[in-house]
MITI-715899 format. One record per residue (C-alpha): residue in one letter; residue number from 1; y, z, x. Coordinates in pm, whole numbers. Each point is the difference from the previous one (the first is absolute). Example, Ala and Ser with C-alpha at 12.3 -4.5 7.8 and 13.67 -1.06 7.14 Angstrom:
% MITI-715899
<type:A seq:1 py:-450 pz:780 px:1230>
<type:S seq:2 py:344 pz:-66 px:137>
END
This chain:
% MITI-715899
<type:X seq:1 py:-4206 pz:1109 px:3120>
<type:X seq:2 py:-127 pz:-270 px:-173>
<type:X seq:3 py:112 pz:-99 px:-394>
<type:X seq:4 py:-234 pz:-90 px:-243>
<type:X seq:5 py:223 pz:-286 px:-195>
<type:X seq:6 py:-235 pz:-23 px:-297>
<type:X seq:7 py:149 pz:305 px:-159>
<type:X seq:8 py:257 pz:18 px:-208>
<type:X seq:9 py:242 pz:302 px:199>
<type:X seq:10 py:64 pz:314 px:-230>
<type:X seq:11 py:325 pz:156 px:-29>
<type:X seq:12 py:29 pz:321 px:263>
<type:X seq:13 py:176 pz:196 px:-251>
<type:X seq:14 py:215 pz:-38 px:-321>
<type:X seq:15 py:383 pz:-67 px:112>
<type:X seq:16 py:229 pz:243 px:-77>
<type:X seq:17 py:309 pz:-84 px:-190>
<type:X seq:18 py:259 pz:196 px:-108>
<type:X seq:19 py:270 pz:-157 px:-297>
<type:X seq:20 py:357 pz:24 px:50>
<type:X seq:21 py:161 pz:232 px:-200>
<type:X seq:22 py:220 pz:-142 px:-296>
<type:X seq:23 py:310 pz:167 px:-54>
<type:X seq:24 py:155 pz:-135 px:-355>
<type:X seq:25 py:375 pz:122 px:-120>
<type:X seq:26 py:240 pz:-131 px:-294>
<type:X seq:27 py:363 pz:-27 px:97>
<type:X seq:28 py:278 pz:88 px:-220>
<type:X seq:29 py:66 pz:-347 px:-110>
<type:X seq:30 py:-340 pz:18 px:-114>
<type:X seq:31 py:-130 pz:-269 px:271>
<type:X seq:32 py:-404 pz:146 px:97>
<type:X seq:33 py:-57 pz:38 px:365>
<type:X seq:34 py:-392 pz:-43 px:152>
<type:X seq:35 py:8 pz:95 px:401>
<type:X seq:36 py:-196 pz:76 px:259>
<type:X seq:37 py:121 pz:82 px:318>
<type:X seq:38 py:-147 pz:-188 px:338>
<type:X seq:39 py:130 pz:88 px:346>
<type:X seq:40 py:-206 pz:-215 px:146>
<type:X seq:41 py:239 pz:-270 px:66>
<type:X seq:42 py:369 pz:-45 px:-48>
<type:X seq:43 py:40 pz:-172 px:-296>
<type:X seq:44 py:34 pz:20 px:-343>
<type:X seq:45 py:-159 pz:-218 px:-300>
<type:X seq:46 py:201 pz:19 px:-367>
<type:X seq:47 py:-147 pz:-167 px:-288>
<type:X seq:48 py:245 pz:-3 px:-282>
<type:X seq:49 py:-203 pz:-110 px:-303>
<type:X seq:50 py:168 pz:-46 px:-378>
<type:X seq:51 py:-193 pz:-90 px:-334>
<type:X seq:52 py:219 pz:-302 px:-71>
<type:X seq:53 py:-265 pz:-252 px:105>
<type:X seq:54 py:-18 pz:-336 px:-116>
<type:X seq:55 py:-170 pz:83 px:-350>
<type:X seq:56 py:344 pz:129 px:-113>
<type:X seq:57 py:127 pz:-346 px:-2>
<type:X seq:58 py:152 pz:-151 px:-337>
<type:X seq:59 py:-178 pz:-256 px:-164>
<type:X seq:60 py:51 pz:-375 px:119>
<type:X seq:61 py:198 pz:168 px:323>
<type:X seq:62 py:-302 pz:59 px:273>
<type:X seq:63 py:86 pz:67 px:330>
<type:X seq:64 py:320 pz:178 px:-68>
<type:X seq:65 py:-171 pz:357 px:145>
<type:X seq:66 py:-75 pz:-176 px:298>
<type:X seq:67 py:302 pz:-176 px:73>
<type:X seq:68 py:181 pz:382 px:-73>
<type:X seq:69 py:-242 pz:94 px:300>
<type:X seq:70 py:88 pz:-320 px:224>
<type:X seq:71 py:402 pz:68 px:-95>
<type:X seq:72 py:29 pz:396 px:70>
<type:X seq:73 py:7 pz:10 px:393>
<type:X seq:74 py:261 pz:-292 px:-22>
<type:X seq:75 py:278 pz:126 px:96>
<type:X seq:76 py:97 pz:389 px:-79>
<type:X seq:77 py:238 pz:257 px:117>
<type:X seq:78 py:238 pz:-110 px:258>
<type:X seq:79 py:-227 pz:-315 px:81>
<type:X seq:80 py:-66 pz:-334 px:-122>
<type:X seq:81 py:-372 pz:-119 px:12>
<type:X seq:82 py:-37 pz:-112 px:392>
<type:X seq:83 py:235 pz:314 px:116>
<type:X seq:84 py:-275 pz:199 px:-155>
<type:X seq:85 py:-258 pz:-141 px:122>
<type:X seq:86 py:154 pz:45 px:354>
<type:X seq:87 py:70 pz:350 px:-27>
<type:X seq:88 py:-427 pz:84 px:-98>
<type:X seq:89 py:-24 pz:-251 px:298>
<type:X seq:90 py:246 pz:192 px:243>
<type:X seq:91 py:-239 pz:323 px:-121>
<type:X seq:92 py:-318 pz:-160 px:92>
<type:X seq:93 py:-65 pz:99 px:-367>
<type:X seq:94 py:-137 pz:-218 px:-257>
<type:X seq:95 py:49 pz:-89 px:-408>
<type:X seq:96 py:-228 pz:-163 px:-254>
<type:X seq:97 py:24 pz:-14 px:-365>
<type:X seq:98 py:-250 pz:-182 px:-225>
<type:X seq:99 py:-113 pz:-10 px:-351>
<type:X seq:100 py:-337 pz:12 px:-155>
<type:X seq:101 py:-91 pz:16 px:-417>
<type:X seq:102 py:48 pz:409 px:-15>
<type:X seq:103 py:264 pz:82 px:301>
<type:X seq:104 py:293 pz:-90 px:216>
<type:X seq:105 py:-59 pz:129 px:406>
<type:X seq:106 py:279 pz:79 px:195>
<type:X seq:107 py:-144 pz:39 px:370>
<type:X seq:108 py:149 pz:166 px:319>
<type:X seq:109 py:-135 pz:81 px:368>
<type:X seq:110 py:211 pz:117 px:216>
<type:X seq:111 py:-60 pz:222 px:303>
<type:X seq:112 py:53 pz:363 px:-19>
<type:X seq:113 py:397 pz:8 px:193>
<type:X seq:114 py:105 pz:-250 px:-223>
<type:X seq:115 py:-95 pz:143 px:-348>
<type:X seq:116 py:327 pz:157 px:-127>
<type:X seq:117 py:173 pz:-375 px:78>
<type:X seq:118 py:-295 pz:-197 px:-146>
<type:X seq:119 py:-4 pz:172 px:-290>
<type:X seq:120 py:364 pz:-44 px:-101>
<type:X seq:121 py:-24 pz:-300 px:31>
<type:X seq:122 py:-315 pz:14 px:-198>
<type:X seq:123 py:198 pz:230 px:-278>
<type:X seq:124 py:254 pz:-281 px:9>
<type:X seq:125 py:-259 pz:-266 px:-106>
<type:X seq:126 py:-77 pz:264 px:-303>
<type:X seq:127 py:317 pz:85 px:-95>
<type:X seq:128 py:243 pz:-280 px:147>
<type:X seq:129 py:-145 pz:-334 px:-27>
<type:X seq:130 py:247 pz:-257 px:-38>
<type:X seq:131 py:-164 pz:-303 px:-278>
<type:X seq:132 py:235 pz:-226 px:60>
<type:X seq:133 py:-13 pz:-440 px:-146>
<type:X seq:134 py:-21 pz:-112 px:365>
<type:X seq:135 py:-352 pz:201 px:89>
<type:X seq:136 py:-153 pz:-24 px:-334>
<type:X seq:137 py:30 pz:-394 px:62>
<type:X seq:138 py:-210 pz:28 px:329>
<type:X seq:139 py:-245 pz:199 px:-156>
<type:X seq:140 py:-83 pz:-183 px:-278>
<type:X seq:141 py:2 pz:-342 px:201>
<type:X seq:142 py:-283 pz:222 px:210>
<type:X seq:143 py:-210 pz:28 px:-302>
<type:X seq:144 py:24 pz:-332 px:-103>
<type:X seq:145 py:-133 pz:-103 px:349>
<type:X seq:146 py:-270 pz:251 px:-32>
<type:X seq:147 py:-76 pz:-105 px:-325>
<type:X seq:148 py:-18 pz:-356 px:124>
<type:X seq:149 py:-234 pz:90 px:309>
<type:X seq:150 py:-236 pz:183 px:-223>
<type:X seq:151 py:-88 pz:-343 px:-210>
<type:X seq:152 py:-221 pz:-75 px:376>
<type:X seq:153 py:-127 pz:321 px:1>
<type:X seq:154 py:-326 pz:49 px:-179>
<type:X seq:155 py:-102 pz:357 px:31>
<type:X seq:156 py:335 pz:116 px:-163>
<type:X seq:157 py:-60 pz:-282 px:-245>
<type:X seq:158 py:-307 pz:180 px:-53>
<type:X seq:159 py:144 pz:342 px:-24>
<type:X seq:160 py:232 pz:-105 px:-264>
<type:X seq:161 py:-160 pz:-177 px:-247>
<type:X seq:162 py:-296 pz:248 px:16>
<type:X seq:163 py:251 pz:301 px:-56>
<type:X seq:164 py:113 pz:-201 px:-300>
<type:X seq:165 py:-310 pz:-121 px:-132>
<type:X seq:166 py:-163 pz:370 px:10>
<type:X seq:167 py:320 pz:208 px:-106>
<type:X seq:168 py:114 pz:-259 px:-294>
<type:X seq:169 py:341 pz:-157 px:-63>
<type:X seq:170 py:142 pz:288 px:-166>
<type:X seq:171 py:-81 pz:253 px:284>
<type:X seq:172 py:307 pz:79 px:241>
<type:X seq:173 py:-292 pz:-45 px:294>
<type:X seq:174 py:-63 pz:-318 px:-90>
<type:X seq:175 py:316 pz:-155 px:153>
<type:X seq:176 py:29 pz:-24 px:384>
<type:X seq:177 py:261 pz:209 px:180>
<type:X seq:178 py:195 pz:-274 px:166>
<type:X seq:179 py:32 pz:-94 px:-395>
<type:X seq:180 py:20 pz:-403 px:-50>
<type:X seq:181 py:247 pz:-271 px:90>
<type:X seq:182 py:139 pz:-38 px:-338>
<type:X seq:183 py:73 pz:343 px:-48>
<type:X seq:184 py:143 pz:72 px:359>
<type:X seq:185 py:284 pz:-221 px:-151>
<type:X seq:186 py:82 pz:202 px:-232>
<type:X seq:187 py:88 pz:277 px:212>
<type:X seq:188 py:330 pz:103 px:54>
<type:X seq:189 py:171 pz:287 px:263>
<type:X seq:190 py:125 pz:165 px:-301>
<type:X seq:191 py:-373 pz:76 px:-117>
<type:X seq:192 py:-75 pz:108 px:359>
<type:X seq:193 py:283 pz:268 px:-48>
<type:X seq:194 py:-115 pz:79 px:-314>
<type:X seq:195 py:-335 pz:85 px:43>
<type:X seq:196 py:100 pz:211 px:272>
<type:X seq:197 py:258 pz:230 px:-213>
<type:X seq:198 py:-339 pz:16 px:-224>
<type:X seq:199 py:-314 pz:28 px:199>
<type:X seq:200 py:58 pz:115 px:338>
<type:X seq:201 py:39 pz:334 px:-71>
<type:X seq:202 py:-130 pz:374 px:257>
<type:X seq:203 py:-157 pz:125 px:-327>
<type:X seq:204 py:-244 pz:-337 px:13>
<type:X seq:205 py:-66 pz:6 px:360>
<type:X seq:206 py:-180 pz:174 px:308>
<type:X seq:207 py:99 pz:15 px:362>
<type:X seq:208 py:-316 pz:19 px:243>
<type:X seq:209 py:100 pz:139 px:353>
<type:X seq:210 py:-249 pz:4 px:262>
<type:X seq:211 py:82 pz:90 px:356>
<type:X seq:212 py:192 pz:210 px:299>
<type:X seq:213 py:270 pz:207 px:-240>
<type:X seq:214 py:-35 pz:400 px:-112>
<type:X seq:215 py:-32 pz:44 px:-396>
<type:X seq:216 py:373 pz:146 px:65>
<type:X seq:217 py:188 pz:-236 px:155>
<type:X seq:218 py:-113 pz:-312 px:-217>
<type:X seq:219 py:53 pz:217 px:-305>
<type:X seq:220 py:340 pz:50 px:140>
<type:X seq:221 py:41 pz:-422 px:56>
<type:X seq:222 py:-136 pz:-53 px:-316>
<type:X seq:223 py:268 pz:211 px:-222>
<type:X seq:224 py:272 pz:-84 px:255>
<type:X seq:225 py:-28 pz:-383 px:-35>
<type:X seq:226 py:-140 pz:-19 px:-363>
<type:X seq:227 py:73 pz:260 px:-190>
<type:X seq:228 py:273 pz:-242 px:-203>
<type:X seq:229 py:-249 pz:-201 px:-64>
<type:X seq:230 py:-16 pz:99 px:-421>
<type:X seq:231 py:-126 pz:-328 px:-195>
<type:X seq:232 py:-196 pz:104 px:-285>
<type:X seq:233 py:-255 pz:-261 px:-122>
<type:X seq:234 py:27 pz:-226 px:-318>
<type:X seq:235 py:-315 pz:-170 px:110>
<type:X seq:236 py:-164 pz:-221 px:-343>
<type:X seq:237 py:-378 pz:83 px:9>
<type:X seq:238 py:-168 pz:-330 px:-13>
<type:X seq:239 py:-245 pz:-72 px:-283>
<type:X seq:240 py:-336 pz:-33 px:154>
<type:X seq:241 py:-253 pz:-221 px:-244>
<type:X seq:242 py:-313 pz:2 px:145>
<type:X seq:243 py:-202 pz:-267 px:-175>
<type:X seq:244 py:-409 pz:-17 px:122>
<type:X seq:245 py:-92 pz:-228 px:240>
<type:X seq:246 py:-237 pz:-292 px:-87>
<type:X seq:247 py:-253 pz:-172 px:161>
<type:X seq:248 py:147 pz:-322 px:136>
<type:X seq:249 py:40 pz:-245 px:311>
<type:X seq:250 py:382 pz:-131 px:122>
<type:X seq:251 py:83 pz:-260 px:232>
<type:X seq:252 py:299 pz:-70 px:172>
<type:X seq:253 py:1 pz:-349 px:127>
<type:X seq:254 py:107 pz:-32 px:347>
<type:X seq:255 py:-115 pz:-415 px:59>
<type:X seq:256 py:-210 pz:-40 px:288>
<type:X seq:257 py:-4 pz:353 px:107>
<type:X seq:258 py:-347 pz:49 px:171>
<type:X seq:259 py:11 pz:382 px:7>
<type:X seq:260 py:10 pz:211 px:-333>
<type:X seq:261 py:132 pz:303 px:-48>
<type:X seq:262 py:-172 pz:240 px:-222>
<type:X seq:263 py:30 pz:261 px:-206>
<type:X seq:264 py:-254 pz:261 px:-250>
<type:X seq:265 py:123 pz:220 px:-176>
<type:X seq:266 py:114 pz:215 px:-291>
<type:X seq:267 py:270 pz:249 px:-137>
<type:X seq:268 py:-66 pz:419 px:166>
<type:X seq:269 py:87 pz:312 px:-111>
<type:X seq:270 py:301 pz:137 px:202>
<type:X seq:271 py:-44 pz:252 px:290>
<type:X seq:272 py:-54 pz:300 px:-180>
<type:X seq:273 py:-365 pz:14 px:-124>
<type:X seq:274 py:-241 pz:248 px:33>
<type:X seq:275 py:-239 pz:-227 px:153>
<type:X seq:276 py:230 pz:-134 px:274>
<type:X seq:277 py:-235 pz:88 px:293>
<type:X seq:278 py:-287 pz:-81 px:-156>
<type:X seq:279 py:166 pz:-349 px:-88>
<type:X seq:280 py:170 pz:-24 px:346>
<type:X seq:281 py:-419 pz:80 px:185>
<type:X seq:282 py:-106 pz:-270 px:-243>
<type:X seq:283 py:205 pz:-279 px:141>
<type:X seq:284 py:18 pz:56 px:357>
<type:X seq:285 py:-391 pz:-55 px:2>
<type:X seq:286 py:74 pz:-323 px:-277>
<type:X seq:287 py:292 pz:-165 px:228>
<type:X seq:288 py:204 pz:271 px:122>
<type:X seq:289 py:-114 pz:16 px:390>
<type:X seq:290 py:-124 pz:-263 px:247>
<type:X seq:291 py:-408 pz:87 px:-81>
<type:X seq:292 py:117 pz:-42 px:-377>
<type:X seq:293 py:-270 pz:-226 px:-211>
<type:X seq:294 py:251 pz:-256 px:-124>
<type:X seq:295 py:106 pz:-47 px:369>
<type:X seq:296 py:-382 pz:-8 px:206>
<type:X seq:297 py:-81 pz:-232 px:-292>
<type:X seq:298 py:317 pz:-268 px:-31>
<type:X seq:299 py:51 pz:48 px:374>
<type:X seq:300 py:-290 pz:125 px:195>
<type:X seq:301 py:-267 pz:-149 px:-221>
<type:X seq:302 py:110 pz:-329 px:-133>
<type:X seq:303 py:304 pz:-77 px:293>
<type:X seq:304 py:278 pz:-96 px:-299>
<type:X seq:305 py:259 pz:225 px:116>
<type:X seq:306 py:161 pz:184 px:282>
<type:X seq:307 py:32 pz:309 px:-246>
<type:X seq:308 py:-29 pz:111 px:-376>
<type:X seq:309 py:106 pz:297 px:-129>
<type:X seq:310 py:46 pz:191 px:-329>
<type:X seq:311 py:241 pz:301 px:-32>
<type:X seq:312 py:140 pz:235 px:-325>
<type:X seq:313 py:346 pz:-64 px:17>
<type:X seq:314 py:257 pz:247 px:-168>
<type:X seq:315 py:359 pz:14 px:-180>
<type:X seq:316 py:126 pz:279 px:-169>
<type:X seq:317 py:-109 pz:-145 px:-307>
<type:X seq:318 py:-250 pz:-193 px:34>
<type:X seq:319 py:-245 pz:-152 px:241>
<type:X seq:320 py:-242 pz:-270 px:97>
<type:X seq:321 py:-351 pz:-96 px:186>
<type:X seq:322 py:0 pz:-336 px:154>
<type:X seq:323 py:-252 pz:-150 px:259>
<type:X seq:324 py:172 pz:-246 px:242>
<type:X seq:325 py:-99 pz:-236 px:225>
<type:X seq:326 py:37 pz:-365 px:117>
<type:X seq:327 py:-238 pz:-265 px:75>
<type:X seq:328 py:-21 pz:-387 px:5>
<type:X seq:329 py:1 pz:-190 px:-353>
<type:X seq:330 py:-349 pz:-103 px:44>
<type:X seq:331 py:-96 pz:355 px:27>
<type:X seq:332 py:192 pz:132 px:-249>
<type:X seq:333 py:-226 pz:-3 px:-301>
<type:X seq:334 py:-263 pz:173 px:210>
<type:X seq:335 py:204 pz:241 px:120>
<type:X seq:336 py:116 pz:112 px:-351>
<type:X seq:337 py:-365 pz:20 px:-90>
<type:X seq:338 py:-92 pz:239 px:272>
<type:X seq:339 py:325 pz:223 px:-101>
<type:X seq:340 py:-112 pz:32 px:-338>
<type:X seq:341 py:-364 pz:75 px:93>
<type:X seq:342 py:108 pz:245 px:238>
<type:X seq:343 py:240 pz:144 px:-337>
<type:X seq:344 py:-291 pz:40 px:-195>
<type:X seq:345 py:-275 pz:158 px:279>
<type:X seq:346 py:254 pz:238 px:62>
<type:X seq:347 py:-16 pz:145 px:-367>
<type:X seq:348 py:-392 pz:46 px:61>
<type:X seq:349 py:84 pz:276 px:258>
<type:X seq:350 py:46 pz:62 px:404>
<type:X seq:351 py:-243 pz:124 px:243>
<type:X seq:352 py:20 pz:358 px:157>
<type:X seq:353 py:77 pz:-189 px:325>
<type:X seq:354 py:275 pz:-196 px:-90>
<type:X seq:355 py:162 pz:297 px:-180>
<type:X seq:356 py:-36 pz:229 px:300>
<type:X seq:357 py:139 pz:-300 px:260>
<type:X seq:358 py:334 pz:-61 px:-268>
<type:X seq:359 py:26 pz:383 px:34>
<type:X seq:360 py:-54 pz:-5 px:327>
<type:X seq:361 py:264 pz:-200 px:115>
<type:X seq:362 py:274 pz:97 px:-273>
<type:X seq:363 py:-39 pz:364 px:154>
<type:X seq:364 py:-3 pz:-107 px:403>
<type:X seq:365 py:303 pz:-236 px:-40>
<type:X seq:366 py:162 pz:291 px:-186>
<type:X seq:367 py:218 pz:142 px:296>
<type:X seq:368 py:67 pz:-333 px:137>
<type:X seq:369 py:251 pz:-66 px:-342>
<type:X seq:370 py:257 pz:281 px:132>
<type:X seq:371 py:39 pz:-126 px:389>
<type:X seq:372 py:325 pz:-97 px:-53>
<type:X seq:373 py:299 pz:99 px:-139>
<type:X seq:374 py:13 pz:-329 px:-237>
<type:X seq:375 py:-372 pz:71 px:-114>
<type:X seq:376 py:126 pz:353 px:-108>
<type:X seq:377 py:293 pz:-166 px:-160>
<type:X seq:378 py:-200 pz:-223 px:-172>
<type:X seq:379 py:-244 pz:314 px:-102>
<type:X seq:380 py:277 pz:126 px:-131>
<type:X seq:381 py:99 pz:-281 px:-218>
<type:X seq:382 py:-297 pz:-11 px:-241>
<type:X seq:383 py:45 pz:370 px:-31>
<type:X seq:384 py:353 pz:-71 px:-174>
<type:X seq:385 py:-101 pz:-323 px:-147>
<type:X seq:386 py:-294 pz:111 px:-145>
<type:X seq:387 py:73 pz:360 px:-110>
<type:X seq:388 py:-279 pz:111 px:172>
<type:X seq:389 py:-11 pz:389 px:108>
<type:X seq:390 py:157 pz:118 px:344>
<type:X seq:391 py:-352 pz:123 px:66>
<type:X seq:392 py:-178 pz:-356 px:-41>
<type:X seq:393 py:-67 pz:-38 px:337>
<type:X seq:394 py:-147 pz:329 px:75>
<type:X seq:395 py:-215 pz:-47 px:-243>
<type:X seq:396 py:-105 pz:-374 px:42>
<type:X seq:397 py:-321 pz:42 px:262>
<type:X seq:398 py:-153 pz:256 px:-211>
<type:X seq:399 py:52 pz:-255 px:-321>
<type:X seq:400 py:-160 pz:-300 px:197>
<type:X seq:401 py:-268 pz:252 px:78>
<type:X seq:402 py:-64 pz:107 px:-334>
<type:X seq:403 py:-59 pz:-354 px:-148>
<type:X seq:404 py:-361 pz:-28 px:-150>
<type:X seq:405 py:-209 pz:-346 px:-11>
<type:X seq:406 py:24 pz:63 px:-381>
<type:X seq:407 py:346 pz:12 px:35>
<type:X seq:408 py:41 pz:-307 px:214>
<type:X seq:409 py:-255 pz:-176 px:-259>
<type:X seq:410 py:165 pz:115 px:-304>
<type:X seq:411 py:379 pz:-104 px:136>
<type:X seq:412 py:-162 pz:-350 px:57>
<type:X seq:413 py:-94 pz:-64 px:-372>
<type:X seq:414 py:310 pz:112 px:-122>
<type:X seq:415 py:228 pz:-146 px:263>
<type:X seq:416 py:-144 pz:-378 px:45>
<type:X seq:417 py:48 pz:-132 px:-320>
<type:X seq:418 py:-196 pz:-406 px:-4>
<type:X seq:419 py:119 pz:-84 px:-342>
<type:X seq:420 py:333 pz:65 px:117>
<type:X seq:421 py:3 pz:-218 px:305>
<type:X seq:422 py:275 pz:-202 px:54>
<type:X seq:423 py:-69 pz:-263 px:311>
<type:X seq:424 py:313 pz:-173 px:137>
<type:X seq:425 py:-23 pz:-282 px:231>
<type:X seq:426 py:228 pz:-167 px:227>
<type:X seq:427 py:-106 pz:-328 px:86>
<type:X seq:428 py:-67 pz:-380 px:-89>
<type:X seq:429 py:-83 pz:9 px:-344>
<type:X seq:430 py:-83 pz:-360 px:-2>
<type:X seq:431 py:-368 pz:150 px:213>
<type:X seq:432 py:-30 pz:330 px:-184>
<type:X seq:433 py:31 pz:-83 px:-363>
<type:X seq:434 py:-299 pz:-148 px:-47>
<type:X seq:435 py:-217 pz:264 px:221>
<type:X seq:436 py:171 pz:247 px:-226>
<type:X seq:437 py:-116 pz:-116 px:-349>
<type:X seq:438 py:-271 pz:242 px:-38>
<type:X seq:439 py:71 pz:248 px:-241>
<type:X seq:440 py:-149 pz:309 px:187>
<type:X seq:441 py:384 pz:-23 px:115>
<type:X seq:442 py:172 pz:18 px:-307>
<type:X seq:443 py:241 pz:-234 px:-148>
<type:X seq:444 py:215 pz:-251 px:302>
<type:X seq:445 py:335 pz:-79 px:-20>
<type:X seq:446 py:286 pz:-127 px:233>
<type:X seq:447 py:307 pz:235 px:75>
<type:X seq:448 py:304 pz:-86 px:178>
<type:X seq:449 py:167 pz:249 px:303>
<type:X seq:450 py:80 pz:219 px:-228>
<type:X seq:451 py:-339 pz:115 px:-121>
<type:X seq:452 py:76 pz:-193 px:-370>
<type:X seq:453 py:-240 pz:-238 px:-137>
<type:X seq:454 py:103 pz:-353 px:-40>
<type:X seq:455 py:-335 pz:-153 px:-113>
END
């Protein structure tokens, strides 16, 4: 049978997909439980996740939320910090914490026969952890490495002093998670205890289960091992000023760099809009996916980069649009011009044929985003994050459906804001101030790692 290879093939049939079901519970301490039960393997995934994320952190002390994460699975229980590590090891079971601007993870994976020992261990960590001088030393010289490493590292450069520069110095999102050198040092173990007597609290916090374990038994676990776990929050809401972007260019020098790392964008609204879908149709076609514009035109078109993207990213509180790339300092002005022509066509509207591929492809890779039990986990996350409904997901497909080209249109004149683009460059500044001068880019000034301008 021969194949005629100038056709596009045609799906047989649509692929049938069924969600898992959800399963949420509050336990008696007042700790909220999302599961869903897989018996597909022999292992279970537990995301403990608690709103005491990095924007909780006092003034002039940055970093202390995520040094509290680095510190809590250092020693706890019976065990100092390498006997603890041996006995996940002995397990075959696994433990991450981390620390981003809203939350603080607490991560486990062990394998079905080995829950109940995992997880006291794991309800050790919660309730048990030891903060003592000795680790909090080693920590913080860990940061200060980090912090070190990150001067040579240009796309978190990037990241930070565009965060800053759109969210303002007064915004707790402004400031970088790891925090900054000079306020690392003023850290101390007894602020580590502290903020967990105040923050890290059931009442504040989910627990995402995913895996081989009945409803029953983990309920069972869950009282057994942390039902004395009773901290009630004294969390300080931050104060959020959220001052309007302007127009403007910022360079951070980087002598004799020949790449540049760039970044477009502005201020978002936070998750929670009305015209989320719309908003989130609108970008995949602008620089969301491979066949975006931004990326057939910097990549496939002009050969500048390897990849540019542009993505909605959300906090609880806040958000942000930023296009990213990278590309050689004699392409850089170039490159910036094509991003902001591609910014403005995008506000004149999108085909039918764009909008149907974008919809197209968010609804076939669908399924493929709850394979595995750590997809489902992360699902899971943004459900509790987020405050979205238990029934988001069923509903999602027939939302992407749903989106109208007037609705795609509309979300991109609302959402893309040009007066308020703020372009951030990482690079030689001694070859891109003077390509920079025009004033279609707004006003140009040099910042310093932090984001703040120092001429």
């Amino acid at each position: 049978m021969s194949i005629d290879r100038s056709k596009i093939p045609h799906p047989f049939q649509e692929i049938k997909f069924t969600l898992p079901e959800i399963k949420n519970f509050i336990l008696s301490n007042g700790l909220k439980v999302l599961f869903v039960q897989r018996e597909f393997l022999p292992i279970i995934r537990m995301n403990l996740i608690t709103g005491c994320g990095s924007i909780f952190d006092p003034i002039i002390k940055n970093g202390l939320a995520n040094l509290f994460s680095m510190m809590i699975d250092e020693g706890a229980g019976d065990y100092n910090a390498l006997e603890l590590s041996e006995e996940f090891d002995i397990l075959g079971s696994s433990f991450n914490a981390s620390c981003n601007h809203d939350n603080i993870f607490l991560l486990v994976r062990t394998l079905s026969e080995n829950f109940e020992r995992s997880f006291e261990l794991f309800s050790s960590i919660i309730l048990k952890p030891h903060f003592n001088d000795q680790d909090f030393q080693r920590e913080r010289r860990k940061v200060e490495v980090k912090l070190l490493q990150q001067k040579d590292e240009p796309e978190e450069l990037a990241y930070i002093a565009f965060n800053h520069i759109v969210h303002g110095k007064n915004n707790p999102y402004a400031f970088p998670v790891l925090g900054y050198e000079e306020s690392i040092q003023k850290l101390s173990i007894d602020e580590i205890i502290k903020f967990y007597n105040k923050n890290f609290s059931p009442d504040n916090s989910y627990l995402i289960v995913v895996g081989n374990i009945s409803e029953a038994d983990l309920t069972a676990s869950l009282e057994n091992y942390l039902s004395n776990w009773r901290i009630k929050s004294d969390l300080i809401k931050p104060k959020f000023e959220f001052a309007k972007n302007r127009k403007s260019i910022s360079i951070l020098n980087k002598e004799g760099a020949v790449q540049t790392e760039i970044r477009v964008g502005h201020r978002s609204s936070s998750r929670n809009t009305p015209d989320y879908f719309s908003k989130t149709m609108m970008n995949s076609i602008l620089g969301g996916q491979f066949t975006s514009r931004i990326n057939l035109n910097l990549r496939e078109a002009k050969g500048f980069t390897y990849g540019a993207t542009s993505n909605f990213s959300y906090y609880i509180n806040s958000g942000e649009f930023c296009v990213s790339t990278s590309v050689s300092t004699e392409n850089t002005l170039e490159a910036v011009t094509e991003i902001l022509n591609e910014l403005e066509n995008i506000k004149t509207g999108v085909t039918p044929d764009e909008l149907d591929f974008a919809r197209s492809s968010m609804v076939r890779k669908f399924p493929s985003q709850f394979e595995s039990d750590d997809q489902i986990a992360s699902n899971l996350s943004l459900l509790a994050i987020q405050n979205l409904p238990y029934d988001y997901y069923d509903k999602y497909l027939d939302n992407i459906k749903s989106v109208s080209i007037e609705e795609v249109n509309q979300a991109a004149v609302k959402n893309i804001k040009l007066d308020e683009m703020s372009i951030v460059l990482v690079g030689d500044k001694n070859k891109l101030l003077n390509s920079f001068a025009s004033s279609r880019f707004g006003d140009v000034q040099i910042i310093n790692e932090k984001g703040e301008i120092v001429q």
